[in-house]
N, C-alpha and C positions, 0 to 999 in steps of 0.2 A: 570461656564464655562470659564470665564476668567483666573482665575485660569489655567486649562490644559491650555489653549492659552501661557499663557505667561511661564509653565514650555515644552511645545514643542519645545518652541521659543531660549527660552537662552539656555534647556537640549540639542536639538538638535546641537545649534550652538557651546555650548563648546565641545559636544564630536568629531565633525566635525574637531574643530580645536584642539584637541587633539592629534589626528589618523594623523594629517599633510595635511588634505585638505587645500587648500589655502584662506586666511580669505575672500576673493571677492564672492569666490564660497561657503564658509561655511556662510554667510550672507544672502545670495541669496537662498540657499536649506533650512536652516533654518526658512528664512522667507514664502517661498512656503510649507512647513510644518506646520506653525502656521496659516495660512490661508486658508488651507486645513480642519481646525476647525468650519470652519466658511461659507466655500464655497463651493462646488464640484470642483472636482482638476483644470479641463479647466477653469473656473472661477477663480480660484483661483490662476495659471501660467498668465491668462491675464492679471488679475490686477496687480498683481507683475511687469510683464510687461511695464505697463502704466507707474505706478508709475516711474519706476527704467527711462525711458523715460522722462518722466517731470522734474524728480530732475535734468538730465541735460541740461533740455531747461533755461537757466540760463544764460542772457549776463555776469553776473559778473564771471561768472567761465570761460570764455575768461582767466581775466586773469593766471592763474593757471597754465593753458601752456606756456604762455610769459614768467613768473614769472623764470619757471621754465627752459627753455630754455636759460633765461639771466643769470641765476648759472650756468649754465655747463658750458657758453661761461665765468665766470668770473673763472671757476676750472680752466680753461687750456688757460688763457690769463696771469699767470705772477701777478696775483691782490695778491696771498696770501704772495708771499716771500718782497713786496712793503710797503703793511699793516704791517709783521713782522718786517723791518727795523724799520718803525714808533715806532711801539709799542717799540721796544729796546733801543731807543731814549727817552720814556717818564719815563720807569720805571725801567734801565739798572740800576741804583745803590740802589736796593732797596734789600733785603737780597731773595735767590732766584730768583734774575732777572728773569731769563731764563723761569722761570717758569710762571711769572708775565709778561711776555711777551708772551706766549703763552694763558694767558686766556683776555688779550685784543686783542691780533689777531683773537683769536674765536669772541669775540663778534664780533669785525669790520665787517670779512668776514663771518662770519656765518651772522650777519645783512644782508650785501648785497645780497650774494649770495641765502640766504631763507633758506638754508641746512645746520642741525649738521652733516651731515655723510659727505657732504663737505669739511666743516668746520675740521672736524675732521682731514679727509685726507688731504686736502692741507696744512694744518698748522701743524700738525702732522710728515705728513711726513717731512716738511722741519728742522723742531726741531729739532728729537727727534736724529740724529748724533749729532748735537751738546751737544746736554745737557748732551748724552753720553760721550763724548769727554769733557767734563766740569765736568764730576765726577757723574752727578745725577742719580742716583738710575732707570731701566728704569719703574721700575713701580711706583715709584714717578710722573715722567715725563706722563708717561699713564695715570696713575688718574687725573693728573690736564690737559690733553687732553682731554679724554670720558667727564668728570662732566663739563666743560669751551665749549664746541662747543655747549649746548642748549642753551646755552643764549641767542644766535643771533636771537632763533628763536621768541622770545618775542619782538626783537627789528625790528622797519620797515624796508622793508616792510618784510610781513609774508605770506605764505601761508594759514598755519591754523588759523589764525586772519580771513583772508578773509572766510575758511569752515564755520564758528562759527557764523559769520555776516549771512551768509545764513539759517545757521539752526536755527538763534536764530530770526529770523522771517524779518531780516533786519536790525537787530541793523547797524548803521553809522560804514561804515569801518576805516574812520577818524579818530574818537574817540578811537577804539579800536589803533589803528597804535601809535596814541599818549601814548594812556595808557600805550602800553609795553614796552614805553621808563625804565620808572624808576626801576618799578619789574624787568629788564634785565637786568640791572646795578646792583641793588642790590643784584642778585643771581649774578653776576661774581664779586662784592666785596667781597662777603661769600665766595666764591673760593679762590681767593687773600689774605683774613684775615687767613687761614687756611695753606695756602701754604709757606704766612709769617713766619709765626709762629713753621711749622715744618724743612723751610729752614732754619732759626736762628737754631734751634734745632740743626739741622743736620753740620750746619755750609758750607752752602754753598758758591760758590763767587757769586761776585758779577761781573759785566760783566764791560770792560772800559769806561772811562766816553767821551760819545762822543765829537768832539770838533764842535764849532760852524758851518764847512762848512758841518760837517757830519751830524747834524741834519735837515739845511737846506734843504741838498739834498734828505732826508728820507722824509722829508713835504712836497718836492715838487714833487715828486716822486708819493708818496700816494695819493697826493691830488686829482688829475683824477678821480681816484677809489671811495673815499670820497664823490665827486661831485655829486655822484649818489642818493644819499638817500638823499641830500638837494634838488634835483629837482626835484626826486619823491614825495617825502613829500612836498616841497613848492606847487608843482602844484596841488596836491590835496586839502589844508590846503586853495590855494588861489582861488580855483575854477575855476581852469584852465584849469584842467582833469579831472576825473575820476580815480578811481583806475585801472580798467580794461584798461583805455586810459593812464593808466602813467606804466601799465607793458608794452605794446608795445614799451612806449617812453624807457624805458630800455633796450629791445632786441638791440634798434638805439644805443642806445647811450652805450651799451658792447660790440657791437659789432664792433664800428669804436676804442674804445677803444681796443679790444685784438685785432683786426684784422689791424690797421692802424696806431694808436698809438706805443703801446707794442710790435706789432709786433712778439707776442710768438704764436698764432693761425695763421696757414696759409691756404689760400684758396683750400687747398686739405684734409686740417680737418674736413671743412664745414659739408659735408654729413654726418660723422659717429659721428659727435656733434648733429646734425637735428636728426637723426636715436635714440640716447640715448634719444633726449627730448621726441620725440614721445615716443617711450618706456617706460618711465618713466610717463608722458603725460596719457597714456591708463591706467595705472597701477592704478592712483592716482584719474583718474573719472568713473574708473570701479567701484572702494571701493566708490568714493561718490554714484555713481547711486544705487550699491544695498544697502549701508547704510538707504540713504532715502526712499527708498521702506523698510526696516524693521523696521524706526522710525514710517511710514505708520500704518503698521499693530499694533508694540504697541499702537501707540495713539489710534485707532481704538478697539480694547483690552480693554481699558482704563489702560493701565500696568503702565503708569505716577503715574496715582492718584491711582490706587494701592501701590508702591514703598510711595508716600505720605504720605497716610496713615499709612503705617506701622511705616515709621518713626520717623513721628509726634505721632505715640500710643508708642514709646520709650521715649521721651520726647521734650518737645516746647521749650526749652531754644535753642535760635538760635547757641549760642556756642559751640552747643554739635551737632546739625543737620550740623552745619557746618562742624564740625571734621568727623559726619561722613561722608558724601559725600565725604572729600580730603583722607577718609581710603580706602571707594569704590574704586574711582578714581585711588589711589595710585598702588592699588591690581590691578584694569583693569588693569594700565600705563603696569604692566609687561607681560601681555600676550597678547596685543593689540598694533597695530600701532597708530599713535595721530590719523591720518586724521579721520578711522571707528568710531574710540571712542567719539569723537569730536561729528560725527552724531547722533552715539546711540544713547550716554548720555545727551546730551544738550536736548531733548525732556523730558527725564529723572528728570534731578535735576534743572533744568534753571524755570521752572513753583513752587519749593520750596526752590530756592534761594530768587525768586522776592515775596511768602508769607512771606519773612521774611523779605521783606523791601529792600533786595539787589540790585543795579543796575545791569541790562543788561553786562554794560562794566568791571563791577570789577568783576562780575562771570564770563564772559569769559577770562577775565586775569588768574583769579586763576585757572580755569580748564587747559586752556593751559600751565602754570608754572607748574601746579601737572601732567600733562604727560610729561612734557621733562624730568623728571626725569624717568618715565619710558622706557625712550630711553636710560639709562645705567644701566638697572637692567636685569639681565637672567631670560628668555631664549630668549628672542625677540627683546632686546635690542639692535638697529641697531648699532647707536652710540661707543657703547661697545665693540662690534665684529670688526670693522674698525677701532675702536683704536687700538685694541689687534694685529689684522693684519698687521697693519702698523710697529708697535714697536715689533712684536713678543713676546710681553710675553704672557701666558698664560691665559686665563680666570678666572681659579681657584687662580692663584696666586696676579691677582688685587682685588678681593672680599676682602679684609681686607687692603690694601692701601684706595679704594675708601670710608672708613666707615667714617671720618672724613669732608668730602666732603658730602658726602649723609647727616649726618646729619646739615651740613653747609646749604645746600639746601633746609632741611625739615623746616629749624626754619625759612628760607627767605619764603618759602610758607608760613608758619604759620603766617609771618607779612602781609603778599602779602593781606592773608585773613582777616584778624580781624582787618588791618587798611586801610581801604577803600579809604583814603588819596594818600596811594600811588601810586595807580592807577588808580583816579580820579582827580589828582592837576592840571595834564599837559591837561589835555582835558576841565578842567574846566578853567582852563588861559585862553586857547583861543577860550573860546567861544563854544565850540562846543558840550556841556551838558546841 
């Protein structure tokens, strides 16, 4: 019986999201489908019900909407062209500057602001004239835009750090926020190593060497912006806030910063910034609430310890269960957004990560690091599309620029995974493992 349950469940939902239903509603019919196995159909619409209900009765998904409300307010407050001075100042004479300055601007603001599609856009767009105007190739410049905006999403705070804390039963959002300090770094060094190395190649410039009043003014400039993620993180780290009590304290403190400060947001933007977060807001706990109503009915299923099983009857060598889970993953990442996937799967592989001895916090690092990369692979790959948008090239024409990159990123998973170290060092310094 389990069996048809759980092929109703997924056959249903991929042919749903094949045909272009939208994945909130192909999750949600899917899951009223598989439950229909098991229930009589009013039975089985109420429970779905319930469930999808309960997943959002959730003080910590408070923050979610703060989170994300304080990104829109940093896109259109002046924060990304601030951060890109900076960045130009750290690594302008490095071979492909320009380049190298665009994937520590991603991390910065894609850090802050929570968003690679952000990220993408606000630093994206202000490059990619230049680095035209500098000679660079624009699907050079596009490749190390799409592959360099995930990284922030690894670094604090995160939105889907905070989903993964929920679905993984509670794990400390603390600890998680810490962890994707390093994995974040080291996948936007993989970028950098790469970009190095093809900018020598290609013989790019190098950008002028700034002089000391221009760096100053770039540091001090930035720093505002900066500020942010020291007194999120500290407040949390010192037991001051909450996670959820320190995205509010962001909304305050971006907002006096683009609105009062910066002065680039002005009080007649308000509404149609309030309007997008909403927007964006429903979108992002519509997908949690029917996610969790169809992690519901698998557990219920037992489709977990079915998927277990099987795996474990291919072999017990953790090495091998591990590759496969990040090939799974890898295949979801591209026809799936992170937040769904996040829900599905974490009920999924998180129960045969932790038989293998794995911590809570280093599997949900390497799950979140193995879907940002599916944020720049077709056909769903947001990241991608808003690059291509921005710089106007082609889709078809970046799939063989980004290959150097992708596989840059595959081999920083691959350490993310099998060296538990670097995702565990900065949580276990301070205490909080």
């Amino acid at each position: 019986m389990e069996s048809y349950i759980a092929l109703a469940l997924f056959g249903s939902f991929f042919i749903l999201v094949f045909i272009g239903v939208p994945i909130s509603f192909s999750i949600g019919i899917a899951t009223v489908t598989s439950m229909a196995l098991m229930f009589p159909w009013d039975i089985a619409i109420i429970t779905v019900t319930q469930r999808l209900a309960n997943g959002l009765d959730n003080f910590a998904l408070l923050a979610i909407p703060f989170f994300i409300f304080a990104g829109i307010l940093m896109n259109s407050g002046g924060i990304a062209i601030r951060l890109i001075n900076l960045a130009q100042v750290m690594v302008g004479r490095v071979p492909g500057s320009l380049g190298h300055v665009n994937v520590l601007a991603n991390m910065m603001f894609g850090s802050i602001s929570g968003s690679a599609v952000a990220a993408a856009a606000a630093v994206g767009g202000t490059l990619d004239p230049i680095q035209k105007k500098e000679g660079y190739a624009p699907e050079f410049s596009t490749a190390i835009n799409v592959s360099s905006c995930i990284t922030g999403l690894l670094i604090p705070p995160s939105n889907v750090l905070i989903v993964f804390s929920l679905t993984a039963g509670g794990v400390s959002v603390a600890s998680l926020f810490m962890a994707g300090y390093l994995p974040g770094i080291l996948m936007g060094f993989s970028i950098m190593l790469v970009c190095w190395f093809l900018a020598r190649k290609r013989n790019y410039p190098l950008s002028p060497r700034p002089t000391a009043r221009q760096a100053l003014k770039a540091l001090l400039d930035a720093l505002p912006s900066l500020l942010l993620v020291f007194i999120v993180m500290g407040g949390i780290l010192g037991g001051v806030f909450t996670a959820t009590e320190a995205s509010a304290i962001a909304v305050v403190y971006t907002f006096i910063l683009s609105v009062l400060v910066y002065r680039e947001v002005k009080w007649r933007d308000l509404p149609g910034l309030i309007l997008e977060s909403v927007v964006t807001t429903s979108i992002v706990l519509l997908l949690i609430g029917c996610s969790v109503g169809m992690s519901w009915a698998m557990t219920n299923a037992d489709i977990p310890y079915m998927i277990s099983d099987a795996m474990m009857g291919i072999s017990d060598n953790p090495l091998v269960i591990l590759l496969m889970i990040n090939v799974v993953l890898l295949v979801v990442g591209i026809f799936m957004d992170m937040t769904p996937a996040v829900l599905i799967f974490t009920p999924i592989f998180l129960p045969i990560a932790q038989t293998l001895g794995m911590d809570p916090v280093h599997f949900g690092i390497m799950m979140v690091a193995n879907l940002c990369i599916g944020l720049l692979t077709p056909p769903v790959g947001s990241a991608l599309f808003v690059g291509c948008s921005i710089s106007g090239v082609k889709i078809q024409n970046l799939i063989k620029p980004l290959l150097p990159f992708y596989a840059a990123l595959f081999i920083s998973l691959m350490m993310i995974t099998y060296i538990p170290e670097i995702s565990l060092f900065i949580p276990k310094l301070l205490g909080l493992m």
